[in-house]
NUVOMI-762513 format. One record per residue (C-alpha): residue number from 1; x, y, z. Coordinates in steps of 0.5 Angstrom, whole numbers, plus 500, padded with zeros to 3 digits. Example, Ala and Ser with C-alpha at 12.3 -4.5 7.8 and 13.67 -1.06 7.14 Angstrom:
(1 (525 491 516)),
(2 (527 498 514)),
# end
This chain:
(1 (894 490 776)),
(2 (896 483 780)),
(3 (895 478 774)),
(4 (898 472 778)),
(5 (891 472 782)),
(6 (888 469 777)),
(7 (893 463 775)),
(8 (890 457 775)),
(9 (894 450 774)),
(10 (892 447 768)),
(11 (893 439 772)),
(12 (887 442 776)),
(13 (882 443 771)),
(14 (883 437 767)),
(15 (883 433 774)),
(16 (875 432 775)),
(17 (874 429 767)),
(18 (867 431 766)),
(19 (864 436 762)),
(20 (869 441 757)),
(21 (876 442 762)),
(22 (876 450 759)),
(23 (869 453 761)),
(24 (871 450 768)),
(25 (877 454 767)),
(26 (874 460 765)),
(27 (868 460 770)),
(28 (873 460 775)),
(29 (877 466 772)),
(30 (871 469 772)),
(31 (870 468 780)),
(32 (877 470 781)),
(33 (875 477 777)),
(34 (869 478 780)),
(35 (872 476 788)),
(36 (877 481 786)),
(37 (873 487 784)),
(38 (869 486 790)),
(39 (875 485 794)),
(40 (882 487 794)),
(41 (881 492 788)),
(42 (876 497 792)),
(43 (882 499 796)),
(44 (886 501 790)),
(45 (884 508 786)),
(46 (887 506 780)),
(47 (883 500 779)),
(48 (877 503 781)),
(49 (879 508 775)),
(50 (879 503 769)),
(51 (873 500 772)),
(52 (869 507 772)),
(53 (873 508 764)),
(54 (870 501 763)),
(55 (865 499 765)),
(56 (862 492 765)),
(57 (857 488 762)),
(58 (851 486 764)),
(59 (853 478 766)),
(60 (859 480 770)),
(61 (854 486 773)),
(62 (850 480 775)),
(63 (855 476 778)),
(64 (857 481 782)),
(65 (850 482 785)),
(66 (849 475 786)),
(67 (856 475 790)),
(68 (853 478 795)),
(69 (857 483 797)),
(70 (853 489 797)),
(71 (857 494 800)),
(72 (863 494 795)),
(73 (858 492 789)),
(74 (855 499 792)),
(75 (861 503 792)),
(76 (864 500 786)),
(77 (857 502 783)),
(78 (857 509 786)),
(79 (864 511 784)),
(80 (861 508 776)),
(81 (855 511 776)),
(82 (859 518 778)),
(83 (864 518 773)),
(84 (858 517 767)),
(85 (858 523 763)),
(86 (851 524 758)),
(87 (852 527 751)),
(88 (849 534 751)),
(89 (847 533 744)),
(90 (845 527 739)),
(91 (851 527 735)),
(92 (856 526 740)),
(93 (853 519 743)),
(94 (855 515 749)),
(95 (861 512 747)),
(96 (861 504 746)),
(97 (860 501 754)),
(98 (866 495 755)),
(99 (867 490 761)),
(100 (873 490 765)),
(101 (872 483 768)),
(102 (871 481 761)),
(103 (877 484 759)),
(104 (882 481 765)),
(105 (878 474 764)),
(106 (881 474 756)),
(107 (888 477 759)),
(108 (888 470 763)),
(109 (884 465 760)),
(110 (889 466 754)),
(111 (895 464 758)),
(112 (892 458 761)),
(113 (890 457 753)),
(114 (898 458 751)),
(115 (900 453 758)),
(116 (896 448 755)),
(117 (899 447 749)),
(118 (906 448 751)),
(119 (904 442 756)),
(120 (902 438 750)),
(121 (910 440 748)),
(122 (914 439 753)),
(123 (910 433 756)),
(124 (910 426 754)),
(125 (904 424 758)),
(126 (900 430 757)),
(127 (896 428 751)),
(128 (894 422 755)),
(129 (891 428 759)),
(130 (888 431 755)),
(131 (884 423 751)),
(132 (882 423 758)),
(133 (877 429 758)),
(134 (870 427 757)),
(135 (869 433 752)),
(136 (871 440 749)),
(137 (865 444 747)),
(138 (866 446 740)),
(139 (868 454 741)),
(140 (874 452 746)),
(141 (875 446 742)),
(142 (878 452 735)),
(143 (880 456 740)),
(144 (885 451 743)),
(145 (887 449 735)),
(146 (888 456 734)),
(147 (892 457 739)),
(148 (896 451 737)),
(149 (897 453 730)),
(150 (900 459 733)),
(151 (905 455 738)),
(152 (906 448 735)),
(153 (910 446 728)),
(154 (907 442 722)),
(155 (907 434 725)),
(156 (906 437 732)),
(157 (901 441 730)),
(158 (898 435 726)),
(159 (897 431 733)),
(160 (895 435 738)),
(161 (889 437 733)),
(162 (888 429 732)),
(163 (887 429 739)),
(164 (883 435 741)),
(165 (879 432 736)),
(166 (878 425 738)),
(167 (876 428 745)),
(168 (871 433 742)),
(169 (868 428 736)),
(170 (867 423 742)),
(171 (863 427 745)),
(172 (859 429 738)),
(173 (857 423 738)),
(174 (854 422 745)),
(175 (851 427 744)),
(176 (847 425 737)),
(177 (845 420 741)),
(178 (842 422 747)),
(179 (839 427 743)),
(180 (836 422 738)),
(181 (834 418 744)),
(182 (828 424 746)),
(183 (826 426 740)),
(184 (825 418 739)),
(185 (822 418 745)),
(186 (816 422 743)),
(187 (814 417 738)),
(188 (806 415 739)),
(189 (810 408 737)),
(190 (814 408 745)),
(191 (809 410 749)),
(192 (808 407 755)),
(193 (815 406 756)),
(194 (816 408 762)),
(195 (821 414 764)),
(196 (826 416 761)),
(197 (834 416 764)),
(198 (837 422 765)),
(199 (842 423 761)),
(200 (837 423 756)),
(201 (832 427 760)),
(202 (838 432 759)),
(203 (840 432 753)),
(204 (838 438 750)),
(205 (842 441 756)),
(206 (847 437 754)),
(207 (846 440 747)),
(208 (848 447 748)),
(209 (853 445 753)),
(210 (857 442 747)),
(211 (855 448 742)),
(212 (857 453 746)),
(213 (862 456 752)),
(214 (857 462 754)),
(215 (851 457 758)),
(216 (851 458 766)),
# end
């Protein structure tokens, strides 16, 4: 299987500065993944063997139609739906579905992770880099504390967990505020206040983009 395909340097991800830096990391793994069954993969019989064995998840089935390769999606499918043996009795069920993309976005995705914090190690100037993102969503913000307490000893431990934190807090702050902002907005009291500014408009939106890594 050709990882290197989905290395992604780390300095591209933290260079827009907006929104959480790991799930534009992982929504652009998971495009290479995608780009990848629908295209170099289909030439290669034992990569179509663990897709078949695999499967896929319903997201990653999604993202493939809305690729709109339709023809290797449709081989891709075919070669799938062949390999699909049904149990002839109730007590040899059909074994647990899995996904092939999600398990070679992982692969990836806790490479990068590591990178991350080997960076915070090795480079001085790299935790100004990271105060310098506008969030962490919390699933990615314990991820990389938990990679961090696998890879960082005790003080160094200590300071890169200070400062995943004060990015993420900053963050739970502006979002307590454009959240307490709208529902205020409802009051009877601030009617005829006019329209709201967007950001508070998007509040709620931005809500669940801190809380969790999975919205699209």
């Amino acid at each position: 299987m050709r990882e290197k395909i989905f290395e992604i340097p780390v300095g591209e991800i933290m260079e827009p500065k907006e929104g959480c830096p790991i799930c534009r990391l992982r929504k652009k793994l998971e495009k290479k993944a995608v780009d990848y069954i629908l295209g170099p993969a289909m030439m290669e019989p034992d990569i179509r063997q663990m897709t078949n064995r695999r499967g896929f998840c319903g997201r990653h089935l999604d993202a493939m139609l809305a690729a709109g390769n339709r023809l290797p999606f449709a081989l891709t499918l075919e070669s799938l739906v062949d390999f699909i043996e049904l149990p002839d009795s109730f007590k040899k069920p059909l074994p647990p579905q899995g996904c092939f993309v999600c398990d070679m976005v992982e692969r990836s995705f806790n490479g990068v992770l590591d990178t991350v914090v080997l960076m915070f190690h090795t480079d001085p100037g790299f935790r100004e880099v990271l105060l310098a993102q506008e969030s962490f969503c919390l699933p990615h913000h314990r991820s990389l504390c938990e990679i961090a307490q696998k890879r960082l000893k005790k003080e160094e431990l200590r300071r890169f967990i200070a400062t995943v934190s004060e990015v993420t807090e900053r963050r739970r702050r502006e979002v307590h505020r454009l959240l307490s902002a709208f529902t205020t907005s409802f009051d009877y009291r601030n009617a005829g206040g006019g329209p709201l500014p967007e950001e508070v408009r998007l509040a709620v939106e931005r809500a669940v983009d801190f809380l969790s890594s999975e919205r699209e």
